[in-house]
C-alpha positions in Angstrom: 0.0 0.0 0.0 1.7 3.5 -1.0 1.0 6.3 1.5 0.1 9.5 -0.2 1.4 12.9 1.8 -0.1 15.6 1.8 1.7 18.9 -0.1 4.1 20.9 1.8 2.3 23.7 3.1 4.5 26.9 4.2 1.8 29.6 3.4 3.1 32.8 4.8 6.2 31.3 6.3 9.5 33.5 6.5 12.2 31.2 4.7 14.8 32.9 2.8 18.0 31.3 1.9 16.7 28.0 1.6 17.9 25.5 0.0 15.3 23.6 -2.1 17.4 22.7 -5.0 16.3 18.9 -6.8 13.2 19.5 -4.3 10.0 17.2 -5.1 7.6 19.8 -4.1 4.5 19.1 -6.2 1.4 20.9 -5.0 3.6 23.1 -2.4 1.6 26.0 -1.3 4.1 28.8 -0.7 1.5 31.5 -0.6 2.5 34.8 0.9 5.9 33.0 2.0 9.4 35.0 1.6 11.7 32.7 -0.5 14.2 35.6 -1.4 17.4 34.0 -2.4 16.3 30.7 -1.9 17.9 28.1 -4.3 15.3 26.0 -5.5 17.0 24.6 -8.8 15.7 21.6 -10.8 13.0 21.2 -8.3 9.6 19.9 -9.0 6.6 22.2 -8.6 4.1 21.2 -10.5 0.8 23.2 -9.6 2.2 24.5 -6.6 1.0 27.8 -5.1 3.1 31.0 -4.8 0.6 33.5 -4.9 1.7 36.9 -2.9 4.9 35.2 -2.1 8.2 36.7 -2.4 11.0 35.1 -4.8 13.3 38.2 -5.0 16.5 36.8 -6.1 15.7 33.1 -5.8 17.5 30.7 -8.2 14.6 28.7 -9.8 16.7 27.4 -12.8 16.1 23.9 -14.7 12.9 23.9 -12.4 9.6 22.3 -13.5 7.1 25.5 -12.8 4.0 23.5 -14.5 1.0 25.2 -14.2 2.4 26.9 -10.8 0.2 30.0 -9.7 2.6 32.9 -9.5 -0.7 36.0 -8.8 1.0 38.6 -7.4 4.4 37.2 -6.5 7.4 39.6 -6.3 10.4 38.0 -8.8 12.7 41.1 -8.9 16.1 39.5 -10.4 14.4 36.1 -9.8 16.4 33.5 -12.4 14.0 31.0 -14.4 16.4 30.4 -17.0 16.1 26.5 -18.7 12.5 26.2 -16.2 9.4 24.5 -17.8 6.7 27.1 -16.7 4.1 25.7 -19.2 0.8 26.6 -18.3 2.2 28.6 -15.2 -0.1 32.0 -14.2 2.1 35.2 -13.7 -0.9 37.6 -13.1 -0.1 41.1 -11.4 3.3 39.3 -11.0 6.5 41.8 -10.0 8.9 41.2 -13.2 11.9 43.1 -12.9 14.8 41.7 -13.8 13.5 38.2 -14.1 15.2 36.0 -16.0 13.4 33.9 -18.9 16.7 32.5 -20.9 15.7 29.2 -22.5 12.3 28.5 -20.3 9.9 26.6 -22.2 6.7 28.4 -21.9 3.9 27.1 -23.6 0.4 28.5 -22.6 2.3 30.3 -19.6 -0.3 33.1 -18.8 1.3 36.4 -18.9 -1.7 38.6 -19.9 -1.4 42.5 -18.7 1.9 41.8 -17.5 4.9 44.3 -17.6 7.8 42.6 -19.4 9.6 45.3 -19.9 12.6 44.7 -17.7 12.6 40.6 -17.8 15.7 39.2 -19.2 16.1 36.7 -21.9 12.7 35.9 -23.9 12.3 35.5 -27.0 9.8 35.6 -30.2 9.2 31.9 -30.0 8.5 32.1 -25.9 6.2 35.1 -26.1 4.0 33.4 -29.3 4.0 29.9 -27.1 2.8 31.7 -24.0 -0.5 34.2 -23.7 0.0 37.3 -23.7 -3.1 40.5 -24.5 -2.6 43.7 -25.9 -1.6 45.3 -22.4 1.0 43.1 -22.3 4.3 45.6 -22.5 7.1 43.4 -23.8 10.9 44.8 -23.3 12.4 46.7 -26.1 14.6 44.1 -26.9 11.5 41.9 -29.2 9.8 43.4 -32.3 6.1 44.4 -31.8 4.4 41.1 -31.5 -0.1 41.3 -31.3 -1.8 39.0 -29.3 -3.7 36.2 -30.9 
């Protein structure tokens, strides 16, 4: 008989500098938590929750983001470079500085977002994902119109 655990829950906890890294974290709900510098590379996070959370500076590279809820989180120099954040929801999300490099993003969810200052998309990530027209993209990508 396999025991199923129940997710990690750290909702509003105070936990920066962690070390999460390889992490199987699957349905972890992070909500209104302070991750700030944590290094959470390659980890799994499929549908976890980081709404409101703060992830300033936190090291998510090679990490598996599926459809993660990311509403209102604070990523200010916040590396996702190589992540698979397919289907992962970035509403009213703090972008500065973030770092897309390589990320697969199909059907990521980046309506209304400011892009402006995120580091490392591309043509090919913004067409995969779902962007609006109040999408601002940096300056770096032609003009690209929503579907």
């Amino acid at each position: 008989m396999t025991t199923k655990r129940a997710p990690l829950n750290l909702e509003g906890a105070g936990i920066p500098e962690t070390d999460w890294h390889e992490g199987m974290l699957n349905g972890a709900r992070f909500k209104g938590a302070n991750l700030s510098r944590a290094n959470v590379r390659k980890a799994q996070l499929f549908n976890s929750d980081f709404r409101d959370s703060v992830l300033d500076g936190a090291d998510f590279r090679g990490s598996m983001l599926h459809n993660a809820d990311l509403t209102g989180a604070s990523m200010v120099a916040t590396d996702l470079s190589y992540s698979v954040l397919n289907g992962a929801v970035f509403k009213n999300a703090k972008l500065i500085r973030t770092n897309f490099t390589m990320a697969t993003m199909i059907g990521t969810q980046l309506e209304g977002e400011d892009l402006s200052q995120a580091v490392g998309l591309t043509v090919t990530q913004i067409r995969n994902a779902r962007i609006d027209n109040s999408t601002i993209l940096p300056a770096y990508l032609p003009a690209i119109r929503a579907a």
